[in-house]
C-alpha positions as CSV (number, residue, x, y, z in Angstrom):
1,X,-6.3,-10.6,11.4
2,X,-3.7,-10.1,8.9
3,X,-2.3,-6.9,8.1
4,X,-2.4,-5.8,4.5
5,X,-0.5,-3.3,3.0
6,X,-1.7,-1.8,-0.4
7,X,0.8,0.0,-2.7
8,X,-0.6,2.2,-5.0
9,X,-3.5,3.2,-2.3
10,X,-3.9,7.0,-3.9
11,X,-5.6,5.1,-7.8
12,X,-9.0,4.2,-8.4
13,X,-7.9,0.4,-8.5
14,X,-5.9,1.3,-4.6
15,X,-8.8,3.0,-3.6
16,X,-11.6,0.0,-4.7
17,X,-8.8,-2.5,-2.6
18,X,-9.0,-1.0,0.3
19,X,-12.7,-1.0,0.6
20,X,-12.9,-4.5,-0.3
21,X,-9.7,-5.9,1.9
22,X,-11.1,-4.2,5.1
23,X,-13.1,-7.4,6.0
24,X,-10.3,-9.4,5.7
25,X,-7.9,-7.8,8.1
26,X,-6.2,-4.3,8.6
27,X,-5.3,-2.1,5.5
28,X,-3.0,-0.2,5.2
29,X,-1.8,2.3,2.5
30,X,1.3,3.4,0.7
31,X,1.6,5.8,-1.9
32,X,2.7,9.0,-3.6
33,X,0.6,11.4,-1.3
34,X,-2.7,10.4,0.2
35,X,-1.7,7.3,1.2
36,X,-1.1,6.6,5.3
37,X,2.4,5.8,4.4
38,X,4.5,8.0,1.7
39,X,6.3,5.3,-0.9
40,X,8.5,6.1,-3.8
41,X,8.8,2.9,-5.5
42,X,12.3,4.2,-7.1
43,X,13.8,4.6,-3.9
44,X,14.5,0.6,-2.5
45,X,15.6,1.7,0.8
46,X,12.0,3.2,1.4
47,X,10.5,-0.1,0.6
48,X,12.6,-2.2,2.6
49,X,12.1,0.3,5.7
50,X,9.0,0.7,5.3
51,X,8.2,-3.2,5.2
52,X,10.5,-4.0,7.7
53,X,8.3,-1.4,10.1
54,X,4.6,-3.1,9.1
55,X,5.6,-6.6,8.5
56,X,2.7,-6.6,6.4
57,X,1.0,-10.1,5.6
58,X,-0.1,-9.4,2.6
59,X,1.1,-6.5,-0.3
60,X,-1.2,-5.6,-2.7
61,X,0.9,-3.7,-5.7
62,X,-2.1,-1.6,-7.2
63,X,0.6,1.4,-8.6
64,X,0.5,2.4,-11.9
65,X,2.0,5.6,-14.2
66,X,-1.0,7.1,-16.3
67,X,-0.2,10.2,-18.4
């Protein structure tokens, strides 16, 4: 099963992926907050570490800025 990391995991679009992906191999979430994984998308050496430590198979960018 492929592991699939989904940005963004904390919006209604995030939260709608990861109930969909789960048949398809093992989610797992980055975000702001709620997420399993905390991710400022600002902050490049967050992103590389953090995909360096899931060697994710899939990413799933589902972030977006509302206000």
């Amino acid at each position: 099963m492929a592991r699939i990391l989904i940005i963004g995991a904390d919006g209604q679009v995030g939260w709608e992926l990861q109930r969909s992906m789960a048949a398809l191999g093992e989610v797992v979430t980055a975000g702001p907050s709620l997420a399993d994984h905390t991710l400022d998308l600002a902050d490049t050496e967050n992103i590389q570490s953090l995909f360096e430590q899931l060697q994710p198979g899939l990413v799933i960018n589902a972030a977006a800025y509302t206000a």
